[in-house]
N, C-alpha and C positions, 0 to 999 in steps of 0.2 A: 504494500500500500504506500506509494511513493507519494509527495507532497514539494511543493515547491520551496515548502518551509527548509529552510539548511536543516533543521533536527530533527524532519519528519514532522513535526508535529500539527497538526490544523485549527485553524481559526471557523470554530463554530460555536451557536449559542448553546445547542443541544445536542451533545455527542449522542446519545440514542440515535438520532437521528443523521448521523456523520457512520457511519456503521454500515459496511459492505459497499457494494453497488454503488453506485451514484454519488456518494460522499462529498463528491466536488457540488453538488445543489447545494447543503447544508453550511458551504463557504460560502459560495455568491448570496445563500440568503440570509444570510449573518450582514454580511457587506449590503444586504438591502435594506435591514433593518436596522444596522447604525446609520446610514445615507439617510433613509425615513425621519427616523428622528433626528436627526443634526439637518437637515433640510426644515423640517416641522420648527427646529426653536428657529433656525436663521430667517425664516419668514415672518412670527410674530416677534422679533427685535428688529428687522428691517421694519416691519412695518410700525414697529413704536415709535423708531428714528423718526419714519416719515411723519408720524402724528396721530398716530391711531393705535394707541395701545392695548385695546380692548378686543382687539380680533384674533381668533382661533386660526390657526390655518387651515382647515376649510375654510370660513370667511371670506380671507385674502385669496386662496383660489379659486369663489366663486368672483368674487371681486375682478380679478384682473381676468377671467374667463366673460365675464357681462362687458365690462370694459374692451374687450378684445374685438380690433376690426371694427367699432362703435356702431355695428349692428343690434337692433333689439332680440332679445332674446327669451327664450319661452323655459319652463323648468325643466321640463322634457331636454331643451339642448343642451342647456348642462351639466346636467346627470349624463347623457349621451357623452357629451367630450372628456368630461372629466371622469368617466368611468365608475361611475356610484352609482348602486344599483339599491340603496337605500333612497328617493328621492325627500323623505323625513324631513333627512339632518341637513340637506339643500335648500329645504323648503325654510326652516328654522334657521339658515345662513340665512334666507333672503331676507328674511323678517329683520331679522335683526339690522342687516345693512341700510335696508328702507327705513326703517326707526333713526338710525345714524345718521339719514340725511345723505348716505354716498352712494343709492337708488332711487329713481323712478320706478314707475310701475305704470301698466296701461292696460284696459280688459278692451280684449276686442275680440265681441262674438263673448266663448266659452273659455276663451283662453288670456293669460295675464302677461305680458308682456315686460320685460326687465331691461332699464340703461341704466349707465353710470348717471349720476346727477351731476354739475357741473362740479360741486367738492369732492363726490366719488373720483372724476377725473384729475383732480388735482392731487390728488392722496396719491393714485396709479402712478400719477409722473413725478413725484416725489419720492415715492419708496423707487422707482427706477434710478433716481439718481442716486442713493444710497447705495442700491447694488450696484454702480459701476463703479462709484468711491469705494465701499468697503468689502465686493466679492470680485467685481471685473478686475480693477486694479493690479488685485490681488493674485489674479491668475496670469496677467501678463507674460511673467517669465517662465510660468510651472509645466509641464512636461504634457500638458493636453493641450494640441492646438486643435483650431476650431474644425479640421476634420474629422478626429479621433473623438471630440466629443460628439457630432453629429452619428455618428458610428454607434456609440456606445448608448445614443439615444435611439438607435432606431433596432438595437438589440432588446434594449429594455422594453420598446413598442413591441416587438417579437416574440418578448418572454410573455410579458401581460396576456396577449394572448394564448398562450400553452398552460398559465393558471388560468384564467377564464376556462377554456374546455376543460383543465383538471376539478373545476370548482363544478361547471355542470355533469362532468363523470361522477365526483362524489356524492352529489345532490340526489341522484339516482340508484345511490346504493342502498 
């Protein structure tokens, strides 16, 4: 059981689950689940910088998801993009953002329609400048340039889907 670690040994959260077969998933998902959450705190601190310390991250990714291409958008499409198949805890983001003032809303017909408000837009491009000062900045000289990341984003689009079919495989057991 060879490992790229110089002493053999593997970076996993759940050896049970690092055991035979496949043991390299049980690394990459380790490596998902610190990414996860060190991605989760760097968006609600960027978004404190920007002004709005009060948002979860969902929130901030329903947020710059509504914000995005400054088309209206319906709950339905962001549960679709953003891949959340609870649309609850979307629907209780949207509230909440609408309550803060960084949403419109519009019902037309049977369905509600979602924009940034013009302070929602400003939050958006604030917390952008944040990330360029204190993540873009930052990656300047480090060892991913902007192909290896587009790569490594559209692997991660790749996997998402192989847990998706793995989640409806299970779902049926």
């Amino acid at each position: 059981m060879a490992s790229n670690q110089p002493d053999g040994r593997r970076i996993v959260s759940s050896r049970h689950l690092a055991e035979g077969e496949g043991w390299e998933m049980s690394e990459l998902e380790y490596g998902l689940i610190v990414a996860f959450n060190a991605f989760s705190r760097w968006t609600t601190r960027c978004m404190a910088a920007a002004g709005q310390p009060d948002l979860s991250p969902l929130e901030i990714l329903i947020l710059h998801n509504v914000n995005h291409r400054g088309k209206d958008k319906r709950l339905s499409d962001i549960c679709f993009l953003l891949n959340i198949e609870d649309n609850h805890t979307v629907n209780y983001g949207l509230r909440k953002l609408l309550k803060a003032g960084l949403l419109d809303s519009e019902k037309r017909g049977k369905e509600v329609f979602y924009r940034t408000s013009a302070e929602g837009a400003a939050v958006c491009s604030a917390y952008r400048d944040v990330r360029r000062q204190c993540l873009l900045d930052g990656l300047a000289g480090a060892e991913l340039p902007g192909n290896d990341l587009r790569e490594i984003a559209r692997s991660l689009r790749s996997l998402s889907g192989h847990y998706d079919q793995a989640s409806r495989a299970a779902a049926s057991l």
